[in-house]
C-alpha positions in Angstrom: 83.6 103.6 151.7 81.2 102.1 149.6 81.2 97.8 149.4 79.7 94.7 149.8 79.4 93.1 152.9 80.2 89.5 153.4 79.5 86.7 156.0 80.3 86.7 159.1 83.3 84.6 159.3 86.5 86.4 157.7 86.3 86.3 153.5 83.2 84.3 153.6 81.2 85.7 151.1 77.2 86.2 150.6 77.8 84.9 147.2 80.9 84.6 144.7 81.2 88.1 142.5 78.9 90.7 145.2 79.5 93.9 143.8 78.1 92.6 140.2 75.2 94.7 140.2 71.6 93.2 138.7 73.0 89.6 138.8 71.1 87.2 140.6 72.7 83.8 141.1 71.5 80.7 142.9 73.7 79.3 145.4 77.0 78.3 143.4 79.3 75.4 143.8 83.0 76.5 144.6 85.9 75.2 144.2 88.6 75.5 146.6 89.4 78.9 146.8 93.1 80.8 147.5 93.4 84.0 149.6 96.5 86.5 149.9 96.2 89.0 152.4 97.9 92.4 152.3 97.7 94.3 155.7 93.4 95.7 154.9 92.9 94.2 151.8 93.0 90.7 150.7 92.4 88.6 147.1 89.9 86.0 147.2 90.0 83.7 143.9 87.7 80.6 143.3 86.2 78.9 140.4 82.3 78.8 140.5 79.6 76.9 139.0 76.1 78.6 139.1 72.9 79.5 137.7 70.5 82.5 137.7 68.9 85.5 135.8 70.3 88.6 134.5 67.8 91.2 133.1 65.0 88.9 133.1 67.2 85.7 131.3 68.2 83.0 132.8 72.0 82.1 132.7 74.6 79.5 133.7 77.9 80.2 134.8 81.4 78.4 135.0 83.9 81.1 135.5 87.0 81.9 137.8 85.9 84.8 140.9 88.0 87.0 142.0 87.3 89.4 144.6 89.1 92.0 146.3 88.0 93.1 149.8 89.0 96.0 151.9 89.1 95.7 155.9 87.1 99.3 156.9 86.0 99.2 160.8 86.7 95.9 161.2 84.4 94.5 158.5 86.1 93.4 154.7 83.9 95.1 152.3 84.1 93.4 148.7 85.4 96.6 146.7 86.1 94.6 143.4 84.8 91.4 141.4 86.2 90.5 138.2 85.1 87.2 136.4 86.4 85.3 134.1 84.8 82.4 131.7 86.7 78.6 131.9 88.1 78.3 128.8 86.4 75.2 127.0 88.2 72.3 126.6 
C-alpha cells in the first residue's frame, strides 16, 4: 500500500495535504480540525493558512484540507488529499 506517513500520535500529520506531490509548504496555521473514523480509515478536515514554492514559485495558501488515511500495520497512511480554496468574502 503505497501512502504518506504521518506523526507519531494518531492523525497528526507531517504537514496538511502529504500526498500533494512537488509542494513544499512552510509550517501552516490550522484551524481546528474534525475527524470521522470508519473502522481503518478515517477523514481528517481542517482549514490551513500557509506559504511555500511550487515548481520554483512561491505561493500562499488559505484552503480547506482534507485527508483521508488508511490504518495498514498499525500505521494511518494518508492515501488521499483534496484541497479546496476559501471562498473570498
Amino acid at each position: 500500500m503505497r501512502g504518506c506517513a504521518i506523526g507519531p500520535s494518531s492523525f497528526q500529520r507531517d504537514e496538511p495535504g502529504c500526498c500533494v506531490p512537488k509542494l513544499h509548504k512552510s509550517l501552516p496555521r490550522l484551524a481546528p480540525s474534525t475527524r470521522e473514523t470508519y473502522g481503518d480509515v478515517a477523514v481528517v478536515t481542517a482549514r490551513g493558512q500557509n506559504t511555500g514554492h511550487f515548481r520554483g514559485k512561491r505561493i500562499s495558501a488559505d484552503e480547506w484540507v482534507t485527508d483521508v488515511y488508511r490504518k495498514v500495520d498499525g500505521r494511518w497512511l494518508c492515501v488521499l488529499t483534496h484541497l479546496t480554496p476559501v471562498a473570498a468574502r
